[in-house]
C-alpha positions in Angstrom: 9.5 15.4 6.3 5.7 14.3 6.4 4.5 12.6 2.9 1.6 14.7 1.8 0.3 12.9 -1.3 -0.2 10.0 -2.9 0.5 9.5 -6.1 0.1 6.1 -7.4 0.7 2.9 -5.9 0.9 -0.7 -6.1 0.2 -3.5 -3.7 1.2 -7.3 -4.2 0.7 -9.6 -0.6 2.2 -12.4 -2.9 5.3 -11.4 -4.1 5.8 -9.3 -0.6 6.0 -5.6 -2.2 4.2 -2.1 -1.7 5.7 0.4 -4.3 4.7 3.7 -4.2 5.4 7.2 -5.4 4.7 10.3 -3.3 5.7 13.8 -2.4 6.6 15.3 0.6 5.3 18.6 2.1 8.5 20.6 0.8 8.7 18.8 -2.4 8.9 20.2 -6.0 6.3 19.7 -8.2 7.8 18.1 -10.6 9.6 15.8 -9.2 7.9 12.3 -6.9 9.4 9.9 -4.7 9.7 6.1 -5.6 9.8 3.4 -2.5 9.4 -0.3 -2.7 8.4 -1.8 0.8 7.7 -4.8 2.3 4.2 -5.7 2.6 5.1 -7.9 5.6 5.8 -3.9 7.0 2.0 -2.7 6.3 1.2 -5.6 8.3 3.8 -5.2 11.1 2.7 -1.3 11.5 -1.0 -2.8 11.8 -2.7 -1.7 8.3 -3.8 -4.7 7.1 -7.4 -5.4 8.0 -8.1 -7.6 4.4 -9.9 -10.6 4.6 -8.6 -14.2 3.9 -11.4 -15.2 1.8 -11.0 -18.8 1.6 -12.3 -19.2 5.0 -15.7 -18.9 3.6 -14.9 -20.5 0.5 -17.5 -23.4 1.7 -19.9 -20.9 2.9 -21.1 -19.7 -0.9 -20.2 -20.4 -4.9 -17.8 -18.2 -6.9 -21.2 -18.2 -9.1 -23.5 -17.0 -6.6 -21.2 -13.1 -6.7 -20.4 -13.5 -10.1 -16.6 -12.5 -9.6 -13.6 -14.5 -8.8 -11.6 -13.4 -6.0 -7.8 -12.9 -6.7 -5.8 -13.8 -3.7 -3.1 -11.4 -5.0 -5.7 -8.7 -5.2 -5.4 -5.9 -2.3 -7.2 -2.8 -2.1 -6.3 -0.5 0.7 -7.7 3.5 1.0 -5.5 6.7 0.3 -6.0 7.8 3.5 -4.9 4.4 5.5 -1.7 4.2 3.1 -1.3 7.4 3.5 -1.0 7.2 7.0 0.9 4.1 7.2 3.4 5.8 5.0 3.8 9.0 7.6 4.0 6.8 10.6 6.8 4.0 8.2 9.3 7.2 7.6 8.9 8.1 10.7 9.9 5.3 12.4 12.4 3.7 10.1 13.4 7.0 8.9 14.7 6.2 5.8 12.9 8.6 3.2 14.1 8.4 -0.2 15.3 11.2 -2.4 13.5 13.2 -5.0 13.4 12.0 -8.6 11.8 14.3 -11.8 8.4 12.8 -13.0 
């Protein structure tokens, strides 16, 4: 089954974890699926484009943007976890069942 929507997710490169809760095109609509996945696996599949940002951390102040930088911090568009999640179930094929919200 192909996941369809996103519904909320949560991304953290330092404890190693990508949980997210979907549906699938032949879902209910009241009920989601739950994963928890390895971020080393958005990596692996090739979805992980961030930056490592203390490379440049010589190159300009914390000041100077007037925001601190969490390395734990990892944004990634619907669309790209979306598609990382069609081509993950796909490969490793094991989708998990449907829960009520």
């Amino acid at each position: 089954m192909e996941v369809v929507e996103i519904i909320s997710h949560f991304i953290s490169k330092e404890s190693n974890i990508i949980r997210v809760e979907f549906k699938c095109i032949n879902d209910e609509f009241d009920k989601v699926r739950t994963d928890t996945i390895e971020y080393d696996k958005l990596k692996e599949y090739g979805y992980d484009d961030s930056v490592n940002f203390n490379d440049f951390s010589g190159d300009f102040e914390e000041d100077e943007w007037e925001s601190e930088y969490d390395e734990d911090e990892f944004s990634i568009d619907g669309d790209v976890l979306l598609e990382f999640l069609r081509e993950y179930y796909l490969v490793e094929g094991d989708l998990p069942g449907e829960e009520y919200l």
